[in-house]
Structure formats: C-alpha cells, structure tokens
DSSP file (Angstrom, degrees, kcal/mol; ACC not computed):
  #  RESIDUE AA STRUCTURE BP1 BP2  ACC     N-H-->O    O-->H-N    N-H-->O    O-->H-N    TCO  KAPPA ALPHA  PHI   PSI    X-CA   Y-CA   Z-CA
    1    1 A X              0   0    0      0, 0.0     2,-0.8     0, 0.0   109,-0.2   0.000 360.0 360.0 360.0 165.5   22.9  101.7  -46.0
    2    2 A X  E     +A  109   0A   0    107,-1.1   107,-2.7   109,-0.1     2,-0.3  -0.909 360.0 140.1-128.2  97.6   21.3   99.1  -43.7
    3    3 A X  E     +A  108   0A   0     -2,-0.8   105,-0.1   105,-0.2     2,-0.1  -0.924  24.6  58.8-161.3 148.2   22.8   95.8  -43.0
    4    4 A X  E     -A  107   0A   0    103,-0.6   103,-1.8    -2,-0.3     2,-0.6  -0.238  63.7-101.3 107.8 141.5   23.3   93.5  -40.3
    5    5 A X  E     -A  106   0A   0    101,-0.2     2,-0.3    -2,-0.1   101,-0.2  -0.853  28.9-174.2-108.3 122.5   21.5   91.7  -38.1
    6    6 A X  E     -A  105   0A   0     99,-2.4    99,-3.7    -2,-0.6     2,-0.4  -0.893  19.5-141.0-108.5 125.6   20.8   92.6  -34.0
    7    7 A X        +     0   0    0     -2,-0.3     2,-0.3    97,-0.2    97,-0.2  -0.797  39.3 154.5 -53.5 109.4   18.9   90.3  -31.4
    8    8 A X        -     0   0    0     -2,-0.4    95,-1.4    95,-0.3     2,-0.3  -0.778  30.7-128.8-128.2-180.0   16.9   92.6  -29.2
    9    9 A X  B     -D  102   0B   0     -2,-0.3     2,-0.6    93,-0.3     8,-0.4  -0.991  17.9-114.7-129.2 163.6   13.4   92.0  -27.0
   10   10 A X        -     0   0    0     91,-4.3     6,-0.2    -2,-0.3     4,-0.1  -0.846  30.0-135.4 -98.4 117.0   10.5   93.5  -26.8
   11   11 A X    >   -     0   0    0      4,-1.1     3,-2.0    -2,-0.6    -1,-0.1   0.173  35.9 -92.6 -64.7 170.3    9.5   95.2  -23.4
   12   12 A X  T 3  S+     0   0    0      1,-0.3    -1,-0.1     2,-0.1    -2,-0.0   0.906 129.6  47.6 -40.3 -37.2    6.1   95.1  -21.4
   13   13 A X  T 3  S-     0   0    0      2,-0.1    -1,-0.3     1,-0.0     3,-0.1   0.066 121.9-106.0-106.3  25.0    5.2   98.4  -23.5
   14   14 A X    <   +     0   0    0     -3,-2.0    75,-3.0     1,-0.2     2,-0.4   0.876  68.2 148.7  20.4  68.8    6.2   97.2  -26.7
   15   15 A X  E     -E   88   0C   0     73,-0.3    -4,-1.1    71,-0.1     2,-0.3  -0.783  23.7-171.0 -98.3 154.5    9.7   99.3  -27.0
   16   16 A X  E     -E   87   0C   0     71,-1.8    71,-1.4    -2,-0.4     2,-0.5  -0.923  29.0-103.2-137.5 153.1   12.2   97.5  -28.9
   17   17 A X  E     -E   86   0C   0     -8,-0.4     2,-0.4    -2,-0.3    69,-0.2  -0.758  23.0-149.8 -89.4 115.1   16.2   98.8  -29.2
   18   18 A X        -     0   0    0     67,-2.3     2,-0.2    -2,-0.5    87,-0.0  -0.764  36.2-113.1 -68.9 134.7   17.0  100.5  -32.6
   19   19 A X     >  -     0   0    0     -2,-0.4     4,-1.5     1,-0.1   -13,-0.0  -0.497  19.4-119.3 -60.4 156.6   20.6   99.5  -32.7
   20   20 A X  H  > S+     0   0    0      2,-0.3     4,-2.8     1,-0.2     5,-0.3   0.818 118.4  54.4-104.2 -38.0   22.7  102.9  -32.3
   21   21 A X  H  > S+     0   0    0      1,-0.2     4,-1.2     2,-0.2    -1,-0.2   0.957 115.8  42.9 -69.1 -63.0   24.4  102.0  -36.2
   22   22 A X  H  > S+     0   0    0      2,-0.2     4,-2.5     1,-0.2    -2,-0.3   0.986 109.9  53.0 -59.7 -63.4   20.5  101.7  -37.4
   23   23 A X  H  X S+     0   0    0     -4,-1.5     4,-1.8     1,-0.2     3,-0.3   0.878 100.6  62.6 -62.5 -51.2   19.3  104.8  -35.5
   24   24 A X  H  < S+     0   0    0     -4,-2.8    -1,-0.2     1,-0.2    -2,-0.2   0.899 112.6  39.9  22.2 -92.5   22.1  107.2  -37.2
   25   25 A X  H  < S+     0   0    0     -4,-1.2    -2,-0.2    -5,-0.3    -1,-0.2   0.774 106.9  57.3 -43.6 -50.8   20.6  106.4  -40.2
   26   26 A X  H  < S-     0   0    0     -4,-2.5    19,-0.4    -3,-0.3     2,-0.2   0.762  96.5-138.1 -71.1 -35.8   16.8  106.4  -39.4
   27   27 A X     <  -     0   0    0     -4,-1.8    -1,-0.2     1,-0.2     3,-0.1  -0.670  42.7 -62.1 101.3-175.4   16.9  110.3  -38.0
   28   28 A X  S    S+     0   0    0     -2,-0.2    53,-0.3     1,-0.2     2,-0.3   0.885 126.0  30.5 -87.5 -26.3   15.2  111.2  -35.3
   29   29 A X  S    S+     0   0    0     -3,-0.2    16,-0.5    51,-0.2     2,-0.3  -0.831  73.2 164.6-120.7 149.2   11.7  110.5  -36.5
   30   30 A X  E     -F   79   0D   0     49,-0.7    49,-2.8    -2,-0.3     2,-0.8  -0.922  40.1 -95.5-158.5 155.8   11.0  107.6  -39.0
   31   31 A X  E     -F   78   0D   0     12,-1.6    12,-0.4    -2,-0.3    47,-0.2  -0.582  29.1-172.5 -74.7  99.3    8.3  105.6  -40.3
   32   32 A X  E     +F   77   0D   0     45,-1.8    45,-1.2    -2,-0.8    10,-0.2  -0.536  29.9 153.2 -73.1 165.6    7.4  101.8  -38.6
   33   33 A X        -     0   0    0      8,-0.4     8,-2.7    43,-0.3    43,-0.1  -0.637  47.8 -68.9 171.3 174.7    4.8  100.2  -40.7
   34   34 A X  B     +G   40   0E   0     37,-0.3     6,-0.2    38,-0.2     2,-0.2  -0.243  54.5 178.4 -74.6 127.1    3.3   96.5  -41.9
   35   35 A X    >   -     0   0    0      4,-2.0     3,-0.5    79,-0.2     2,-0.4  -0.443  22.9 -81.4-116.7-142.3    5.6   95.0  -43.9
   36   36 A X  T 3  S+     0   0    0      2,-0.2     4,-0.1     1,-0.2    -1,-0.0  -0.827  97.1  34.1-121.0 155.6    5.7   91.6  -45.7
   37   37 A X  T 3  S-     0   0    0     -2,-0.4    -1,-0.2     2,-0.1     3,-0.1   0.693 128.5 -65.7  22.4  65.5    6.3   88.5  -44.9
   38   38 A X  S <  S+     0   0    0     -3,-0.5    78,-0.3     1,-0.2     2,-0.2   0.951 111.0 102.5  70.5  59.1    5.0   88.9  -41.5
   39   39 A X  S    S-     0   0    0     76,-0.1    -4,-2.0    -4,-0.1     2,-0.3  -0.635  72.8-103.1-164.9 178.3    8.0   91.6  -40.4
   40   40 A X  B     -G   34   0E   0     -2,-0.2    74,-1.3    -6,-0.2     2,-0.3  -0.990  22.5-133.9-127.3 132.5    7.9   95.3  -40.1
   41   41 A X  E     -B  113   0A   0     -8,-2.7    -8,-0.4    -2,-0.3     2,-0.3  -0.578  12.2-160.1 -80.3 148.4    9.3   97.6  -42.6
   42   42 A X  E     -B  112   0A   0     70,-1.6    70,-1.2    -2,-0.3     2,-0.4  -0.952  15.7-176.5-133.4 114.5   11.3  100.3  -40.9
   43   43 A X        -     0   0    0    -12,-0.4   -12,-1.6    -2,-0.3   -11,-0.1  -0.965  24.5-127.5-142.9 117.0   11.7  103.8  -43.9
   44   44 A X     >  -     0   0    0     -2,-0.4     4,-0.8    66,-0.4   -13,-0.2  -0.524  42.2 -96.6 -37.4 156.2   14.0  107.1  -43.0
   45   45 A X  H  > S+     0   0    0    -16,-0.5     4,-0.8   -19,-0.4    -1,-0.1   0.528 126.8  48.8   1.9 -41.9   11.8  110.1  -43.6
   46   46 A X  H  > S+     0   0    0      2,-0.2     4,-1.5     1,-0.1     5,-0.2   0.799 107.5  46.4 -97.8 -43.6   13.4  110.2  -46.8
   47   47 A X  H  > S+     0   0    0      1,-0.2     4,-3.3     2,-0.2    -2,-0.2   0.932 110.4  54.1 -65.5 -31.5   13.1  106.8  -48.1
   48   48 A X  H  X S+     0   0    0     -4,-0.8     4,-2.7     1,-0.2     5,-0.2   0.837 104.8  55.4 -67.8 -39.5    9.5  106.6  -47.1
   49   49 A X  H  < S+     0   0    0     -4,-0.8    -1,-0.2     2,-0.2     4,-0.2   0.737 110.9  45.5 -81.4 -34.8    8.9  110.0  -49.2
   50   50 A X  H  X S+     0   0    0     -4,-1.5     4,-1.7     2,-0.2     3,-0.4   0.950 114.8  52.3 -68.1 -59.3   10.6  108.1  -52.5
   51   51 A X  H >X S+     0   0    0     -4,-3.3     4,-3.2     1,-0.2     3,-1.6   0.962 110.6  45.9 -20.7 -82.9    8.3  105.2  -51.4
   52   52 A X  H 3X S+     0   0    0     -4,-2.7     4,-0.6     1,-0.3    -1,-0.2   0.588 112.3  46.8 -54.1 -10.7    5.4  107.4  -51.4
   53   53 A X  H 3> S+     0   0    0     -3,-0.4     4,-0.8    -5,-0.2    -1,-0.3   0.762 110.9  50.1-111.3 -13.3    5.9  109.1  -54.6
   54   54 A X  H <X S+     0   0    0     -4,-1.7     4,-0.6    -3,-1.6    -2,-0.2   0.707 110.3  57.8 -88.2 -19.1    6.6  105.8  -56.6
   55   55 A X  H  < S+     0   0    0     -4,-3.2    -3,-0.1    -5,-0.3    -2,-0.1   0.972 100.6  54.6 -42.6 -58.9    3.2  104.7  -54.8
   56   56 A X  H  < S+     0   0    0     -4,-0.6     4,-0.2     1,-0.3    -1,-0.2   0.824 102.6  60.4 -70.7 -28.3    1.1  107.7  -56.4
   57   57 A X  H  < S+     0   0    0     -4,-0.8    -1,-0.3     2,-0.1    -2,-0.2   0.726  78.2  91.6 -60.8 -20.8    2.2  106.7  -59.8
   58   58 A X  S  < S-     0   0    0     -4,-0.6     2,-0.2     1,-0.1    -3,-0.0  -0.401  92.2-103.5 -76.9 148.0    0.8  103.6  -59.8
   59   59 A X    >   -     0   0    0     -2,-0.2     3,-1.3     1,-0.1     6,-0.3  -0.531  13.5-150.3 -81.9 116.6   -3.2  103.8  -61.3
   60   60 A X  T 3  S+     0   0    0      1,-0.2     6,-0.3    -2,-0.2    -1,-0.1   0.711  92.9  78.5 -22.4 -46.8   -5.7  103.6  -58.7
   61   61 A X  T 3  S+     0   0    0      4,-0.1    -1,-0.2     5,-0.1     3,-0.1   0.832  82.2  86.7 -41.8 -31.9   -8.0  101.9  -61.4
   62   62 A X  S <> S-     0   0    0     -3,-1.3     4,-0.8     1,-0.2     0, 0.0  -0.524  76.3-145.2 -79.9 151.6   -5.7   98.5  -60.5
   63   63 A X  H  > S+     0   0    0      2,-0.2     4,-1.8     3,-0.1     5,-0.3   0.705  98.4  49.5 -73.3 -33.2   -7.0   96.6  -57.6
   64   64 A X  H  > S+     0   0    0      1,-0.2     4,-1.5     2,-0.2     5,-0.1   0.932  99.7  60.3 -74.0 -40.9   -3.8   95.8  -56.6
   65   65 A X  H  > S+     0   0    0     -6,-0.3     4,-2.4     2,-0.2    -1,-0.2   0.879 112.5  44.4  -6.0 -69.3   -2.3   99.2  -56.7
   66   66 A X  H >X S+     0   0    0     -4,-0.8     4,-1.7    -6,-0.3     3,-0.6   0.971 111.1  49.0 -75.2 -70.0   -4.9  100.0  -54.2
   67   67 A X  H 3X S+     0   0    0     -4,-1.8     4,-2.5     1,-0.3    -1,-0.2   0.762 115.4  49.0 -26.8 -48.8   -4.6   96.8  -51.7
   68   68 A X  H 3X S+     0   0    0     -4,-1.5     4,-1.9    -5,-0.3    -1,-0.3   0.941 110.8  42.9 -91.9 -32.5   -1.2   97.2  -51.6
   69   69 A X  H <X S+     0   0    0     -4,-2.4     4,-3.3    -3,-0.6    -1,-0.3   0.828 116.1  56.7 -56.0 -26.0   -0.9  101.0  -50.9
   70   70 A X  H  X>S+     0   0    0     -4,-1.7     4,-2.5    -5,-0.2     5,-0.7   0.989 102.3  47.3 -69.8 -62.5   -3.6  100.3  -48.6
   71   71 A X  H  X5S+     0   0    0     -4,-2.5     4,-1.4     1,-0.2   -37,-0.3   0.921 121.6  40.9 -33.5 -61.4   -1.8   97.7  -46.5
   72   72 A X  H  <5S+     0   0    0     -4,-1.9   -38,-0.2     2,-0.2    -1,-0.2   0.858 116.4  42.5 -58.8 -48.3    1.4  100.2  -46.4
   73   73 A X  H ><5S+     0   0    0     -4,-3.3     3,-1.7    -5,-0.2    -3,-0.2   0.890 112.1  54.6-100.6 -40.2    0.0  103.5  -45.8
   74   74 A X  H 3<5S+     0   0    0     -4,-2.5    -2,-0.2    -5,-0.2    -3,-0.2   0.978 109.5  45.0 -64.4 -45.0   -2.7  102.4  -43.2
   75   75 A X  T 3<<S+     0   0    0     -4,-1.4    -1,-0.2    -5,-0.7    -2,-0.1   0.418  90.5 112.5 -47.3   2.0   -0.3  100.7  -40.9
   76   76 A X    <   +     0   0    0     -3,-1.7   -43,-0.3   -43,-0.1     2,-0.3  -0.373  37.4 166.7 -85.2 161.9    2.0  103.3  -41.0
   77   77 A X  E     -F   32   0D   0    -45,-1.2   -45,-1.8    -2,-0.1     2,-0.5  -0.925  36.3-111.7-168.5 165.8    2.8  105.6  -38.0
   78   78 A X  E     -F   31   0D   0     -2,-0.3     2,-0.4   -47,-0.2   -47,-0.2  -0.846  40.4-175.4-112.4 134.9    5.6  108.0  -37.4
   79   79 A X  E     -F   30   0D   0    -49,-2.8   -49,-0.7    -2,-0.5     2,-0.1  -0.977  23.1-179.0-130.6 119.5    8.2  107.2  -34.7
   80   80 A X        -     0   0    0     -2,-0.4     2,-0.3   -51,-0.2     8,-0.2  -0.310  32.1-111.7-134.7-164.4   11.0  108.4  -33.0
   81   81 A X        -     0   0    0    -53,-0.3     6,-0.3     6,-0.2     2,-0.2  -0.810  27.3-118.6-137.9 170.3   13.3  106.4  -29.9
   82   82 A X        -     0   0    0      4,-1.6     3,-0.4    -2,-0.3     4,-0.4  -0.437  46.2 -81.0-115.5 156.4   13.4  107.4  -26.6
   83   83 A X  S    S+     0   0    0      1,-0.3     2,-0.1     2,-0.2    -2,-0.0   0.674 131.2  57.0 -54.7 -49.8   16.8  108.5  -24.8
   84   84 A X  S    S-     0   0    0      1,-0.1    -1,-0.3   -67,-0.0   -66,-0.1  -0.165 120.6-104.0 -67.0  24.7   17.7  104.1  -24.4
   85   85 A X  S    S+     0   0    0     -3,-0.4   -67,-2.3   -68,-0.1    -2,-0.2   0.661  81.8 122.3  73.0  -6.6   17.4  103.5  -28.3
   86   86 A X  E     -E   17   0C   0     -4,-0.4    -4,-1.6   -69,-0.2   -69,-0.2  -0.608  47.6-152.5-109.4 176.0   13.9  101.9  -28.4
   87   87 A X  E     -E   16   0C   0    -71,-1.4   -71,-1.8    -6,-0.3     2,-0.7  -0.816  27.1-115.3-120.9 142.6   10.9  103.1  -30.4
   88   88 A X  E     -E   15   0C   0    -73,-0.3   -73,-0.3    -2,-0.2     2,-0.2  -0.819  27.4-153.2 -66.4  92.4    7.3  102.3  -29.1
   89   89 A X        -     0   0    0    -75,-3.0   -10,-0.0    -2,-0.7    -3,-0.0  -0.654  22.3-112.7 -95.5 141.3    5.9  100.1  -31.8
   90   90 A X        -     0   0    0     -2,-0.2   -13,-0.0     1,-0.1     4,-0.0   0.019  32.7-114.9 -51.9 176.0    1.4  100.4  -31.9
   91   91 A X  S  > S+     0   0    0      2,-0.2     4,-3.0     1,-0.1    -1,-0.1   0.398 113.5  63.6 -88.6 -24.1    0.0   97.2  -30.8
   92   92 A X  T  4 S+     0   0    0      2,-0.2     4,-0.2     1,-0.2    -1,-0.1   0.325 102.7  46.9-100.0  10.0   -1.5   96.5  -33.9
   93   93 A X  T  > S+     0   0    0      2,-0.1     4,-2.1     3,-0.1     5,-0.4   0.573 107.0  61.3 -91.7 -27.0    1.9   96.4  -35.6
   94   94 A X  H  >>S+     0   0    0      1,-0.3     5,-2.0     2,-0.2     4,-0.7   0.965 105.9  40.9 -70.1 -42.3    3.0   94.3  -33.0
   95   95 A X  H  <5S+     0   0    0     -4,-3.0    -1,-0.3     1,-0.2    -3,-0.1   0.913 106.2  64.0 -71.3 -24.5    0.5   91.6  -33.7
   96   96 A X  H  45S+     0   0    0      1,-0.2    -2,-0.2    -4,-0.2    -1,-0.2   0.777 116.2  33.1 -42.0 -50.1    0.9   92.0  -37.7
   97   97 A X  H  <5S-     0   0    0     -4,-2.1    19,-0.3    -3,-0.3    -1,-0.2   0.436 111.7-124.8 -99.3   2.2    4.8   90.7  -37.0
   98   98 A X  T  <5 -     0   0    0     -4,-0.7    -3,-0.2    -5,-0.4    -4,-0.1   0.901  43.4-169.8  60.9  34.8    3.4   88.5  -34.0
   99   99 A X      < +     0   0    0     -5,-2.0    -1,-0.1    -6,-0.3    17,-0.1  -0.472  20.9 147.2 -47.3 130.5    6.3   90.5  -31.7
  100  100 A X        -     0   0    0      2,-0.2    -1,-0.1    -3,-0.1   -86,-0.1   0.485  64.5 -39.6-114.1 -77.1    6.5   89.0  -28.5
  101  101 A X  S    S+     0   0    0      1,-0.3   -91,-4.3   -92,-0.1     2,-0.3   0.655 111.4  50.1-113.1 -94.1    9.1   88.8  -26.7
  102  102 A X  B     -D    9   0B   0    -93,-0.3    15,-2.0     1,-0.1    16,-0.4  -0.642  67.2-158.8 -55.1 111.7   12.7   88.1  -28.8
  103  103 A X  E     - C   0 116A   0    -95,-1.4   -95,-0.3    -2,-0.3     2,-0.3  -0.265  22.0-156.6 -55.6 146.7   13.4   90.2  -31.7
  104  104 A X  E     - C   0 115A   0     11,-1.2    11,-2.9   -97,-0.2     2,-0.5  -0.905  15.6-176.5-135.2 112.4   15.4   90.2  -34.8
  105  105 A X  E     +AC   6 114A   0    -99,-3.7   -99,-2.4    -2,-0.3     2,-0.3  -0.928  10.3 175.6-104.0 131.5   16.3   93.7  -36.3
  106  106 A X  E     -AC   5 113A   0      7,-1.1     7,-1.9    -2,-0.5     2,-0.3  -0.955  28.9-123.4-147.4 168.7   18.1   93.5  -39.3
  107  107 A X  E     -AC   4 112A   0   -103,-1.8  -103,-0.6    -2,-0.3     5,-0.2  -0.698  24.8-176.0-102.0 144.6   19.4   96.4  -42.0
  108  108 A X  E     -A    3   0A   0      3,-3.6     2,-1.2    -2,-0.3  -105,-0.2  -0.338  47.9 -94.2-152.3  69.3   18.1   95.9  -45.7
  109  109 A X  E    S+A    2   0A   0   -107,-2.7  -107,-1.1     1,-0.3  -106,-0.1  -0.574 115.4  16.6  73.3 -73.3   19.6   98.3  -47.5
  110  110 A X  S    S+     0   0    0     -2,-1.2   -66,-0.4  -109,-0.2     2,-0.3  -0.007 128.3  38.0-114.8  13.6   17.3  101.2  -47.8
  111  111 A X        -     0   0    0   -109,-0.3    -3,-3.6   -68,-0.1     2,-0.3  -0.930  69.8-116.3-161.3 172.1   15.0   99.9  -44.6
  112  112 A X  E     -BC  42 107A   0    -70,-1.2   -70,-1.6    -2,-0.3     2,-0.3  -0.862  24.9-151.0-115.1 129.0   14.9   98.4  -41.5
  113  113 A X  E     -BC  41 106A   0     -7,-1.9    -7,-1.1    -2,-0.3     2,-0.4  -0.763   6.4-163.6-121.1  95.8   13.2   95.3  -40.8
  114  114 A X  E     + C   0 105A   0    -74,-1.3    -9,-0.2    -2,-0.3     2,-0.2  -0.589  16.3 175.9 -58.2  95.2   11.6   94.0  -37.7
  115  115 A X  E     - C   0 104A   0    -11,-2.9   -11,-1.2    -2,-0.4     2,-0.5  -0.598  42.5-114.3-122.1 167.4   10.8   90.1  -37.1
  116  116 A X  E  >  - C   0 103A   0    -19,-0.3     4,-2.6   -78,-0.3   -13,-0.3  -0.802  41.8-124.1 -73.8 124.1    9.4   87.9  -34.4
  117  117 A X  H  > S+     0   0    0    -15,-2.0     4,-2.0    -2,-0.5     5,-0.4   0.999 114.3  47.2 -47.3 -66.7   13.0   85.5  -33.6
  118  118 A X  H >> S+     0   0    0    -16,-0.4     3,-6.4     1,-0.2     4,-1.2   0.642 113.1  41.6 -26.6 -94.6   10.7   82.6  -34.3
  119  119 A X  H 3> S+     0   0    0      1,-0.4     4,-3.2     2,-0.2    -2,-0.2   0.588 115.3  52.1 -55.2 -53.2    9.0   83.8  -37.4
  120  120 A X  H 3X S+     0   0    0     -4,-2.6     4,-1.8     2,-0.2    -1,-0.4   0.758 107.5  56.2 -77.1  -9.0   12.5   85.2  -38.7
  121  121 A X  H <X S+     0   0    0     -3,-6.4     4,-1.4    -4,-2.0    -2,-0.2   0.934 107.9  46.5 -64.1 -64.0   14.2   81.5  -38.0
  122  122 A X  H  X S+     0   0    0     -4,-1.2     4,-1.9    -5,-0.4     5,-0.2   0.929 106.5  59.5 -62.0 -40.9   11.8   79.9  -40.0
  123  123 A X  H >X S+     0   0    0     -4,-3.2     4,-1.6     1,-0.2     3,-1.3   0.963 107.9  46.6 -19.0 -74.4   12.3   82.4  -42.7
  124  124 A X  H 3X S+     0   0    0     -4,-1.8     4,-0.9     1,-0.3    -2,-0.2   0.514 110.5  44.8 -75.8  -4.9   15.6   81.7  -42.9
  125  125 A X  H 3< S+     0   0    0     -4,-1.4     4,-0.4     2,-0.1    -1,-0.3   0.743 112.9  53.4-110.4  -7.3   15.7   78.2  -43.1
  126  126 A X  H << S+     0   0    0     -4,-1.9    -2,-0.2    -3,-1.3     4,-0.2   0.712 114.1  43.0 -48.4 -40.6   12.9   78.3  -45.5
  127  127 A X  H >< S+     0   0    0     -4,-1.6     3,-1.6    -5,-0.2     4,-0.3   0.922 106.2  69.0 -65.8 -51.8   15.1   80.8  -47.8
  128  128 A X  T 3< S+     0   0    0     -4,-0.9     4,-0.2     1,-0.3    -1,-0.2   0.517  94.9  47.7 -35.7 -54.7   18.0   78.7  -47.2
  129  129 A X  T 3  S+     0   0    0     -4,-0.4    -1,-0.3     1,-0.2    -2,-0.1   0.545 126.3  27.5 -66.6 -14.9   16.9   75.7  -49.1
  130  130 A X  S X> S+     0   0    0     -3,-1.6     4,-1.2    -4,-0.2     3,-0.8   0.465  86.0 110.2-123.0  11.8   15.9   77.5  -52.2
  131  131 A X  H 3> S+     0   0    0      1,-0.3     4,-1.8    -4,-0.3    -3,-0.2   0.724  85.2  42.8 -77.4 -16.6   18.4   80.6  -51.7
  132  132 A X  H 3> S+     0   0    0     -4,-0.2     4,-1.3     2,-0.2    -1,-0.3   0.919 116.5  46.4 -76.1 -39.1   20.8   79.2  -55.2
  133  133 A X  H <4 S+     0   0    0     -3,-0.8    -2,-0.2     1,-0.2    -1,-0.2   0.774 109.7  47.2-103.8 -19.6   18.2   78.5  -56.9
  134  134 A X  H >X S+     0   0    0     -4,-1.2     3,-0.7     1,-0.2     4,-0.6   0.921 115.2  59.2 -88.3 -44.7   16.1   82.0  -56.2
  135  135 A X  H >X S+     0   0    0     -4,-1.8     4,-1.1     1,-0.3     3,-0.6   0.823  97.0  50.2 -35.2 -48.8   19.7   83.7  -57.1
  136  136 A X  H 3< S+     0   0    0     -4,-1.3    -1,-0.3     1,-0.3    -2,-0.2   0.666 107.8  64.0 -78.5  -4.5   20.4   82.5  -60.4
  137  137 A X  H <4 S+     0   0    0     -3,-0.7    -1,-0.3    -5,-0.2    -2,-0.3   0.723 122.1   3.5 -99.4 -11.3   17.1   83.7  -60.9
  138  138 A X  H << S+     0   0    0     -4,-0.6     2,-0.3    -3,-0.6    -3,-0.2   0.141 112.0  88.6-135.7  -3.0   17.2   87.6  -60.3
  139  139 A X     <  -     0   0    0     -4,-1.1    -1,-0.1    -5,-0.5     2,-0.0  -0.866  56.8-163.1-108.4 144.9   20.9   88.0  -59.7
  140  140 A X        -     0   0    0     -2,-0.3     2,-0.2    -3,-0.1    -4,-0.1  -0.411   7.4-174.3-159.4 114.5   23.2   88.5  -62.3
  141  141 A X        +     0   0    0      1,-0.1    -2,-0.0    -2,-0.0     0, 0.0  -0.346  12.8 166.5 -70.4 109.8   26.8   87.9  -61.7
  142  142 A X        +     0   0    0     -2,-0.2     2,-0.2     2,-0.0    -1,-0.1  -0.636  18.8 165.3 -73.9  49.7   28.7   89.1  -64.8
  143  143 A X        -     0   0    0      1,-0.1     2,-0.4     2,-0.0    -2,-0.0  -0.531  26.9-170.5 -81.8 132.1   32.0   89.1  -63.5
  144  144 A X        +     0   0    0     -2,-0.2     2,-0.6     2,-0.0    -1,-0.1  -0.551  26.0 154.5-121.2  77.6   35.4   89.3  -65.6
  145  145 A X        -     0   0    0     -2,-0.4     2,-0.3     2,-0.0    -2,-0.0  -0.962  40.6-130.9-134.0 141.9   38.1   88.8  -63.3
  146  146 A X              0   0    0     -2,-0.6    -2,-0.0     1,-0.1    -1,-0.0  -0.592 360.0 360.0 -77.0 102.5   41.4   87.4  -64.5
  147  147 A X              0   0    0     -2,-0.3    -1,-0.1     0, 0.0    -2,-0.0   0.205 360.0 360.0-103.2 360.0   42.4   84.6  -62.5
C-alpha cells in the first residue's frame, strides 16, 4: 500500500526521485500517466492491468466511457528509475501536472501520485475547508467501541 507524502524536484531532464518505500512497491517498470486533478497517476504493472480490465467493461457506446479511457490510456507510458531513484517523466506529462521545479509525491493506496508543490498546496487547502463535510458524505464510520 501507498501512503505518505515526499518533497522532491524535478531535474533539467524532467527526472523526479521515486522515494525508495514507493519504488519497492512500483517494480522495476511501472506505468506514469495523466491523472486528475491536474497530478500524475503512478500504477504497478499489476494495478494498472486491474485498471485496464475494469476499463474494457465499460460500453464503448457511452461517450464518457470513451473520453475517459482515452485521457488515461493515451498519456500513458511505461517507466522504470534509473540507478538514483528517479524516473524520466515525457514532457507532455510534465505540462499536464504543470511540473516544474518542486514536487510533491505522495502514496494513495493502490497508486502513486505526482503534483506540482504549488498546485498540490492549493489542493489541500481547498480540500481542507470542505474535507468534514465531503466525509460524512462517502465515509462511513460505524464503529462500536465500548468506552
């Protein structure tokens, strides 16, 4: 499982440091690709293959089905890190998460996520004001413990 969050930057040649805890995990080769809300989704070989098979159920007929498979599976590219931890992320992922410089990698369960530091600040102080209210709304806490 994938969780925690690492400060990295992004080099000249757009390498970024997989954290060692992250990389483990990932394999040698994994999948980068555009994720949503402006980030990059990060998938194991294996998760990406679960991905891809709940994808192919979904009916082509739907337009949305299609946009979104499209979005996923064309941005996708296969990736491996270099002796130093990084992976080479395309250029055209890089502008898709606006990478520049300062990084945020952070583990999210089954993936890896990849932000611009800006772009993930404002996330989180956007999330931050509504994060109770977005909780009570898909989470649910049933708990019976005897006090």
């Amino acid at each position: 499982m994938f969780m925690g969050e690492h400060q990295h930057s992004i080099d000249g040649k757009g390498r970024v440091i997989i954290p060692a805890r992250f990389r483990e995990e990932l394999g040698d080769k994994f999948i980068v690709t555009r994720g949503l809300d402006n980030c990059l989704f990060v998938y194991p070989q294996e998760e990406w293959d679960k991905l891809e098979k709940k994808l192919k159920g979904l009916s082509f007929t739907k337009a949305d089905a299609r946009a979104f498979t499209r979005f996923l599976f064309s941005g996708a590219v296969e990736c491996e890190t270099d002796k130093q931890g990084r992976a080479l992320i395309p250029q055209s992922l890089r502008e898709h998460a606006n990478l520049d410089k300062e990084v945020i990698v952070i583990g999210v369960s089954t993936r890896v996520e990849i932000w611009s530091r800006d772009v993930w600040e404002k996330y989180k102080e956007e999330a931050n004001l509504s994060f109770e209210e977005i909780s009570e709304k898909i989470v649910d806490f049933d708990l019976d413990i005897d006090l």
